[in-house]
Wavefront OBJ file of the C-alpha trace (Angstrom):
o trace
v 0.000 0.000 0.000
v 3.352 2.063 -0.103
v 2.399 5.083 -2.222
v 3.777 9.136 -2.405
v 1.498 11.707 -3.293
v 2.495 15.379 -3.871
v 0.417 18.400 -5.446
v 1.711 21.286 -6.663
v 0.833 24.550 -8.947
v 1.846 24.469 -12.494
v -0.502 27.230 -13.812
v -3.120 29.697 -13.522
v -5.490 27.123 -11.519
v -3.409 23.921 -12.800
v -2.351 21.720 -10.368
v -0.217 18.638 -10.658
v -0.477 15.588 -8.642
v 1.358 12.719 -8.763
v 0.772 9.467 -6.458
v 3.890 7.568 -7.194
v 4.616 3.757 -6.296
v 6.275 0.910 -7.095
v 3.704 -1.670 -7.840
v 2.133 -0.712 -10.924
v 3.102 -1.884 -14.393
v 0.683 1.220 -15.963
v 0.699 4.511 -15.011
v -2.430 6.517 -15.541
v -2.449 10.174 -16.314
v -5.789 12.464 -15.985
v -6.658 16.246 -17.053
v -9.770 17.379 -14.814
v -11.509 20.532 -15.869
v -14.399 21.368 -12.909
v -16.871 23.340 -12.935
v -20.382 24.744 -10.978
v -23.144 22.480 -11.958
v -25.378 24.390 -13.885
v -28.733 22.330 -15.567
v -28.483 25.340 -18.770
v -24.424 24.063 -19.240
v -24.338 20.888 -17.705
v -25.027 17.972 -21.059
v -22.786 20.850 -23.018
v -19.963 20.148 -20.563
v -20.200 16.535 -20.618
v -20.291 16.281 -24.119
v -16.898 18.111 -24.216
v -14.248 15.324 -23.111
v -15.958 12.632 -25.577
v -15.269 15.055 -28.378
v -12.016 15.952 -27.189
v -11.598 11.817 -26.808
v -11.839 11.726 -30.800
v -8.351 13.088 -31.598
v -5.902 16.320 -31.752
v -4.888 18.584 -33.934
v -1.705 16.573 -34.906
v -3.591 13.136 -35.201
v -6.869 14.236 -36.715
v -9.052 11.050 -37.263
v -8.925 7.504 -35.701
v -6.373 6.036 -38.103
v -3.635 8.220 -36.919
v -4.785 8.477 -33.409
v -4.802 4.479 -33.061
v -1.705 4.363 -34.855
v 0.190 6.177 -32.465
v -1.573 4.430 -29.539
v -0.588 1.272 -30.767
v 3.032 2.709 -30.839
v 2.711 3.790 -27.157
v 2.513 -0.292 -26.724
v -1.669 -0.222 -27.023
v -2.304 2.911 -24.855
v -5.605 3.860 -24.336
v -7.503 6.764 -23.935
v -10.419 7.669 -22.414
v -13.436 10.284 -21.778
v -15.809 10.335 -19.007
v -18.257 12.682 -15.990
v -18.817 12.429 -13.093
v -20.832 14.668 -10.014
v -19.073 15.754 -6.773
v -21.330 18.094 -4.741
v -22.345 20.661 -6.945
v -19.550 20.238 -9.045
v -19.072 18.787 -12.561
v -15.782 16.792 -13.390
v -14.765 16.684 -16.836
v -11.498 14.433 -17.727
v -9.937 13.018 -20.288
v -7.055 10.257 -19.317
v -4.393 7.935 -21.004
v -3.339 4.676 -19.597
v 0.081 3.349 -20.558
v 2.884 0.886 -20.067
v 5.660 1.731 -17.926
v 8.818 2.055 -19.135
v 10.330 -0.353 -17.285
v 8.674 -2.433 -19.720
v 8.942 -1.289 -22.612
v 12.095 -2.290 -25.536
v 15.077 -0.398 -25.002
v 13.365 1.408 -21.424
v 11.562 3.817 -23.697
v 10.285 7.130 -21.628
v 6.824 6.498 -22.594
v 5.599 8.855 -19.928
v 7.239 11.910 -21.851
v 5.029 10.412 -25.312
v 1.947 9.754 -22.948
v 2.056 13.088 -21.951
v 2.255 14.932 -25.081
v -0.100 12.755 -26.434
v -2.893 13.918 -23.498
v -1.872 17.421 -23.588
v -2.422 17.813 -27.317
v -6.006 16.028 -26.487
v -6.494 18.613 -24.048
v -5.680 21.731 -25.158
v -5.113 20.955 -29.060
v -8.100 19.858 -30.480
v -8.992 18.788 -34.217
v -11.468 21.549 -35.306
v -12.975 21.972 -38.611
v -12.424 25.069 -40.989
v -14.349 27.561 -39.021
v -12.915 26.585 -35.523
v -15.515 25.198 -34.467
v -15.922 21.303 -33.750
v -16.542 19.154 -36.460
v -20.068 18.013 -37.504
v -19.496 14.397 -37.394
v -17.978 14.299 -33.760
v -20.288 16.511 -32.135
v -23.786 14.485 -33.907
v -21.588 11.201 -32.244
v -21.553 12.670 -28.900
v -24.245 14.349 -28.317
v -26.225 10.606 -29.220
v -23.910 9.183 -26.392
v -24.605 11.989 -23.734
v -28.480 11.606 -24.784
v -28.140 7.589 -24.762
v -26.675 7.979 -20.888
v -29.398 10.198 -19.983
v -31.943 7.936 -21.422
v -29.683 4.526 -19.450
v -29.807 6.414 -16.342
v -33.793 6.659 -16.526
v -33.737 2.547 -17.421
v -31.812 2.037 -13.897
v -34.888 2.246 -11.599
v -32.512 2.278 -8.665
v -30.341 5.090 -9.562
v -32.691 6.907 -10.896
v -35.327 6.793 -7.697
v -32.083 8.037 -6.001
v -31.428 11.131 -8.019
v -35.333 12.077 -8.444
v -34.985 12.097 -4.442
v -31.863 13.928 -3.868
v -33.014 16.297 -6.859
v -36.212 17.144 -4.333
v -34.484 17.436 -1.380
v -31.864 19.914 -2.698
v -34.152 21.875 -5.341
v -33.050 24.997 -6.591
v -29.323 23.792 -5.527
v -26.354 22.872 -8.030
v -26.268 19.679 -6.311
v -29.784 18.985 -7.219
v -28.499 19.092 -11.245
v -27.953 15.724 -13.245
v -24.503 15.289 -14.366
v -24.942 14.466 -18.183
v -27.842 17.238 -18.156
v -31.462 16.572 -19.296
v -33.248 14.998 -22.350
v -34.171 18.016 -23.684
v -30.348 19.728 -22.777
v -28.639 16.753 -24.449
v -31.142 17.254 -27.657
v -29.777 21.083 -28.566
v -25.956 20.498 -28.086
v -24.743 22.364 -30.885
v -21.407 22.703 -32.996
v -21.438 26.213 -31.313
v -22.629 25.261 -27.519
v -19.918 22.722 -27.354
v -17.486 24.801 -28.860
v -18.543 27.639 -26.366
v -18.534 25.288 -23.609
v -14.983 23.935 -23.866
v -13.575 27.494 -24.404
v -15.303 28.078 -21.108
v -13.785 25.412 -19.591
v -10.123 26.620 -20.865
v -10.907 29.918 -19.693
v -12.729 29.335 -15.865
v -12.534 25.769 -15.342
v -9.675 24.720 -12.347
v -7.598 22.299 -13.539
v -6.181 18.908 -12.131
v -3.780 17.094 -13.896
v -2.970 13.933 -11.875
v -0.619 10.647 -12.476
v -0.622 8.040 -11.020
v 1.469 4.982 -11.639
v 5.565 4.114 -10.967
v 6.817 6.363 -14.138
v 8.815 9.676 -13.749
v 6.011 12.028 -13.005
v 8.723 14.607 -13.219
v 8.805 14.726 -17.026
v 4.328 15.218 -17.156
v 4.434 17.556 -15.039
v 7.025 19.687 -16.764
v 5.090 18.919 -20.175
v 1.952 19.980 -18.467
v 3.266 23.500 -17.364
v 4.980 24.153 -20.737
v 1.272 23.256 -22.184
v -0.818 25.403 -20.090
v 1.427 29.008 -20.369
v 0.652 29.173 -23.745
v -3.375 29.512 -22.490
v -3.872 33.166 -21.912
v -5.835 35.251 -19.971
v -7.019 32.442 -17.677
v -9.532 32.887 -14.326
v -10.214 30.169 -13.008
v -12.857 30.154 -10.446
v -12.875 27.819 -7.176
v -14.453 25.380 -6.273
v -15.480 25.276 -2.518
v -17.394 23.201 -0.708
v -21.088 23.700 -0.942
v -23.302 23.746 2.829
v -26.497 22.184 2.375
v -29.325 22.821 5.382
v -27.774 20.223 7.283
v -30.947 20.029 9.302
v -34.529 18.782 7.973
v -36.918 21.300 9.434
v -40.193 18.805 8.410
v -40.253 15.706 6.462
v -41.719 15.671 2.596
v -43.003 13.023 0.784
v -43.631 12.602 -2.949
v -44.244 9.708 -5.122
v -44.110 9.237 -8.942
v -45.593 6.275 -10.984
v -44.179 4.577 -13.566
v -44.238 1.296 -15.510
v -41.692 -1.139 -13.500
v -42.250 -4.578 -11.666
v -40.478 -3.675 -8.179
v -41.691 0.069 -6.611
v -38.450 1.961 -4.825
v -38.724 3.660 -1.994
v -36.052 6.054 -1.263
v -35.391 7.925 2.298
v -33.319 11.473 2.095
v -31.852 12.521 5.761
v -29.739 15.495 6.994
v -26.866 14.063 8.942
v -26.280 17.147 10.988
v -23.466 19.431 11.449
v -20.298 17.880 10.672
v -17.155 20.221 10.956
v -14.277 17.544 11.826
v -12.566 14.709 10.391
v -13.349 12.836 13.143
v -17.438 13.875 13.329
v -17.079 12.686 9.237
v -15.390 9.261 9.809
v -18.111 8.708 12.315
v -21.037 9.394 10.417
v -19.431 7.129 7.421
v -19.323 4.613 10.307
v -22.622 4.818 11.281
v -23.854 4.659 7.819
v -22.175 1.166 7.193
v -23.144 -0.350 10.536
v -26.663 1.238 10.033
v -27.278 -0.226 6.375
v -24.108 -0.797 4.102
v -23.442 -4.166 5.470
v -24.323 -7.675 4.783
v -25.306 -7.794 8.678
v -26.002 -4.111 9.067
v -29.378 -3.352 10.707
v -31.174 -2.629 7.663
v -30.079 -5.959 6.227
v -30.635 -7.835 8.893
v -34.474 -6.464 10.035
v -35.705 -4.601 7.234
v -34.542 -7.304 4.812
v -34.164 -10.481 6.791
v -36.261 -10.877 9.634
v -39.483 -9.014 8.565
v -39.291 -9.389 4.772
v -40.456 -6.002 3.823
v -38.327 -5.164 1.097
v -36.157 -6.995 -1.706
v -32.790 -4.651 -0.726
v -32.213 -1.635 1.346
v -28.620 -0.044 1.974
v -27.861 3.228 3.535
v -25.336 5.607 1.498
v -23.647 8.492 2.992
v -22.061 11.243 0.611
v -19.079 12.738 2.405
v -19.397 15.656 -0.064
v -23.104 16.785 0.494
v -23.157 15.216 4.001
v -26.626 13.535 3.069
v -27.701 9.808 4.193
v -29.890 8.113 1.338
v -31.716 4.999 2.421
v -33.285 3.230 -0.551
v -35.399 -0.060 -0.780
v -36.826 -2.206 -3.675
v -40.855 -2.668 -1.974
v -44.171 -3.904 -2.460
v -46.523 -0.962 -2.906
v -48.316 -2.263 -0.262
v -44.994 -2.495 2.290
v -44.014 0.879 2.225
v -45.513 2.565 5.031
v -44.095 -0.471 7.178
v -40.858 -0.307 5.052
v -40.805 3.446 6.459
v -41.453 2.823 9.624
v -38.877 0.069 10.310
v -36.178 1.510 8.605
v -36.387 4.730 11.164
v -37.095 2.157 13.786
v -33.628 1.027 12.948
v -32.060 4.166 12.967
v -33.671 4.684 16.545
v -31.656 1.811 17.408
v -28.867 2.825 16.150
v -29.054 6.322 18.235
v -29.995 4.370 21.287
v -26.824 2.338 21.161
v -28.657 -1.394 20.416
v -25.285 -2.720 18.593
v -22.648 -4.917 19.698
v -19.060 -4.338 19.757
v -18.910 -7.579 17.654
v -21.143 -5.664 14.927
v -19.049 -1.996 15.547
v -15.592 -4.289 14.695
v -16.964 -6.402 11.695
v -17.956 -2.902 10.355
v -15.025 -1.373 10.877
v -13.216 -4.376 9.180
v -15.463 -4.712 6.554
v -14.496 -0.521 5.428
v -11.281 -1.292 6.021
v -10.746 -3.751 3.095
v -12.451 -1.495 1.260
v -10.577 1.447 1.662
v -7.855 -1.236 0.924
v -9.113 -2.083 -2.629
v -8.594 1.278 -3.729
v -4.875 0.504 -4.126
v -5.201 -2.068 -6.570
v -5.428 -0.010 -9.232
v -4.653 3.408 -10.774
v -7.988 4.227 -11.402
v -9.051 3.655 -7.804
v -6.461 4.881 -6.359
v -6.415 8.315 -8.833
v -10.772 8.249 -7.865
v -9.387 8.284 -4.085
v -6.946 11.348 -4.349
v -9.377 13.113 -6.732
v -12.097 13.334 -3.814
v -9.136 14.125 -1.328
v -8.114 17.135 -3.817
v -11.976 18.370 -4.485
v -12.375 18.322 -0.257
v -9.010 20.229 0.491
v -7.414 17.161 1.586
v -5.086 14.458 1.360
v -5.288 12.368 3.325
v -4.075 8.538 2.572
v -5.861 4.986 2.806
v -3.464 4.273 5.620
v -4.436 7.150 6.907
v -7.673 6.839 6.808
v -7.954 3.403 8.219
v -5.937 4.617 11.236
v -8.651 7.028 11.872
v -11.364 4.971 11.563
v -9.977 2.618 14.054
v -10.098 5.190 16.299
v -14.277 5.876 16.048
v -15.913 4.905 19.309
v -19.535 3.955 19.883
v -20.213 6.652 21.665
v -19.072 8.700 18.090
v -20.969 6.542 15.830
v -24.303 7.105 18.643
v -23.480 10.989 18.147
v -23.817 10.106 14.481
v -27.150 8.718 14.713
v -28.800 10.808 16.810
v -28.141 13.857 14.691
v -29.869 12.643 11.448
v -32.940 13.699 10.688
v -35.192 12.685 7.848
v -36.260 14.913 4.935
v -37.855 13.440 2.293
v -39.320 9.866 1.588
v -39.596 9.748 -2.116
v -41.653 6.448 -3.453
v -41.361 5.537 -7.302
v -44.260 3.265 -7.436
v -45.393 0.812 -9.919
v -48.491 1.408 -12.431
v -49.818 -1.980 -11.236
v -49.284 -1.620 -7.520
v -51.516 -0.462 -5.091
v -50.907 0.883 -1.756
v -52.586 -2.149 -0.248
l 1 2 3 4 5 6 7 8 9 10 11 12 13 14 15 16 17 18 19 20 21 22 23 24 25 26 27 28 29 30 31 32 33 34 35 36 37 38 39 40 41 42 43 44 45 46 47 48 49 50 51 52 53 54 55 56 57 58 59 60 61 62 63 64 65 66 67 68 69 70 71 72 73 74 75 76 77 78 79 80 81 82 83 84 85 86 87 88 89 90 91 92 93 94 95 96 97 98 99 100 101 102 103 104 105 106 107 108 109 110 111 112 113 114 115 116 117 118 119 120 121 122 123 124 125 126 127 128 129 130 131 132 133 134 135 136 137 138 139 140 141 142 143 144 145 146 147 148 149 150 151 152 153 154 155 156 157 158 159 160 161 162 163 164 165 166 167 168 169 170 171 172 173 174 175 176 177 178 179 180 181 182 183 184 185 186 187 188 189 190 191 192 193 194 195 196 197 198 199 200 201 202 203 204 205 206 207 208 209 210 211 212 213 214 215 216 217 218 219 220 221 222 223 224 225 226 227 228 229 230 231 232 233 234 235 236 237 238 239 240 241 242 243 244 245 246 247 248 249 250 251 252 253 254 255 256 257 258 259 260 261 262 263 264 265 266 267 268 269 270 271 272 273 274 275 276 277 278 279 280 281 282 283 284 285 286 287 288 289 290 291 292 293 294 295 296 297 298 299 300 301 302 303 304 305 306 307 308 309 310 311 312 313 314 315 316 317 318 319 320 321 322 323 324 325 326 327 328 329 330 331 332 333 334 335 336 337 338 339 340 341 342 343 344 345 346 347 348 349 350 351 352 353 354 355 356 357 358 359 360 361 362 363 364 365 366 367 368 369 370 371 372 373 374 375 376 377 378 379 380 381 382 383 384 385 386 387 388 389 390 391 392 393 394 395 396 397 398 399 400 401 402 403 404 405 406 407 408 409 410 411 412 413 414 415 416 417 418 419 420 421 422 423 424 425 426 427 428 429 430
């Protein structure tokens, strides 16, 4: 688990991280552009990376672009979103075989890196500078085919309808690939517009991760990013939701699916330590992110009221979300057990034996997030976007150190504000 991980300024609002160790045979490299979640900009942003994704100025279509990532000993590159808070993550990223591998000890970091930062900040445009007609007709199919996946995963979707009520009128309440209707009017010139926003506002972070010499990115990065002028880049703090729920809302939508959901949004209270955070992350496991967590174990198990039901606490928006695949005619009982459970919970009715499985359980977790570069690049990310870093190890110790009179403090402070219920056309209420 023996990893280094430094951060420092290479531009106007460009930082470069590198989380350097000895075990990997790839290295990973990332350019993150963030930005305020906004539902007018937010399917134009994502479409930006998967256009960006189709090539560069100096390898303009997908014979040369292969062709040179078949020289780089079958690189890969590759586009994606994703939501923290009320922020909007765009990257693009190149995987890569170390050097140490390669014929003759090649520096294919140095190629890697040029290769990205031509992606980045180079990309093929057509005659009028704007983005070609074929790529952006591609991608805007592919942000409006996630939109329309995201509404075909009942589960995911109940939970983003609920935390969309609870935080309404908040960036944190907006969809990260945008809306049907957003996705549908990407244009050559909103895409365009968008990515020169980006350039212009968007903080940057550039991270590597892998056992190459970061050294040489990071200097290729910096040379890269000068030549952008007139950058301001705007921050990106944390954003306080109410972290109290001053009554509790209900709303229920129907549609045409075998299983109804019912998902329960609660306020976990104020939280203004590491310690108060690693608590409530505790609680949350013990209380329903478990095999034998009380959720599983009642809810599910003993009284059969549902088909799942996990807790999931965001360490970002400090909000608990308990959802449950029901029976129509369970959910008021559903309801009423699962804060029964969190009653519990606040009234100290665990074991130690449960508190330590938990604990171990998160532990090999946290773990698993070294096996990779991804993982372990997604696990410095959310340090970074917090104003932290912090390292698994580190984070294990701390956890150790969570009593049960911490994770009771947890509990007691949640309250519930909303119980959304995505209900079947078929089902009744009983």
């Amino acid at each position: 688990m023996s990893q280094n991980f430094t951060r420092t300024p290479v531009g106007a609002g460009v930082y470069f991280s590198a989380i350097v160790g000895p075990k990997f045979k790839h290295n990973r490299l990332t350019v993150n552009f963030i930005l305020p979640l906004d539902k007018a900009t937010a399917s134009d942003n994502a479409v930006v990376p998967h256009i960006l994704r189709m090539g560069c100025k100096s390898l303009p279509d997908f014979t040369s672009l292969n062709a040179r990532l078949d020289e780089l000993y079958g690189a890969s590159l590759e586009a994606g979103v994703s939501k923290f808070g009320g922020y909007q993550v765009m990257e693009v990223s190149i995987r890569f075989l170390d050097g140490r591998f390669a014929l003759d000890n090649e520096n294919l970091t140095e190629a890697a890196a040029v290769l990205l930062a031509g992606i980045a900040l180079e990309p093929k445009l057509a005659q009028d500078g704007l983005f070609t007609e074929k790529d952006v007709d591609l991608q805007r199919q592919y942000i409006q085919d996630t939109i329309e996946a995201e509404i075909n995963d009942k589960r995911s979707y109940a939970i983003q309808q609920c935390a969309a009520f609870m935080c309404e009128g908040e960036p944190v309440a907006v969809k990260t690939f945008g809306y049907p209707e957003t996705a549908a009017a990407i244009t050559r010139q909103s895409a365009m517009a968008a990515y020169r926003n980006m350039l212009k506002t968007a903080p940057v972070e550039i991270v590597f991760t892998g056992s190459g010499d970061a050294e040489v990115a990071k200097k290729i990065f910096a040379a890269a990013f000068s030549a952008l002028k007139d950058r301001q880049p705007v921050g990106y703090p944390l954003i306080k939701l109410r972290p109290v729920a001053e009554s509790v809302r209900e709303k229920t939508e129907t549609m045409d699916l075998n299983q109804s959901k019912l998902v329960m949004g609660m306020r976990c209270g104020e939280l203004n330590t590491p310690a108060e955070l690693t608590a409530a992350r505790l609680f949350s496991n013990l209380y329903g992110g478990t095999p034998f967590s009380k959720l599983f174990a009642n809810v599910r198990e003993r009284l059969s009221l549902c088909y799942y039901c996990a807790s999931r606490f965001d360490l970002t928006t400090r909000l608990l979300m308990v959802d449950s695949g029901v029976e129509a005619k369970n959910k008021d009982l559903a309801q009423s057990e699962i804060l029964a459970q969190l009653k519990a919970v606040a009234d100290g009715d665990f074991t130690d034996e449960e508190l330590a499985n938990t604990k171990l359980l998160m532990t090999n977790s946290i773990l698993s997030t070294t096996d990779s570069t991804v993982s372990l690049e997604g696990w410095y990310m959310a340090q970074i976007l917090r104003g932290q870093s912090m390292s698994p190890t580190q984070d294990i110790e701390n956890l150790q150190k969570v009593t049960r009179e911490e994770v009771i403090a947890a509990a007691k402070k949640i309250t519930l504000d909303t119980a959304y219920f995505l209900k079947g056309e078929d089902e009744t209420n009983g």
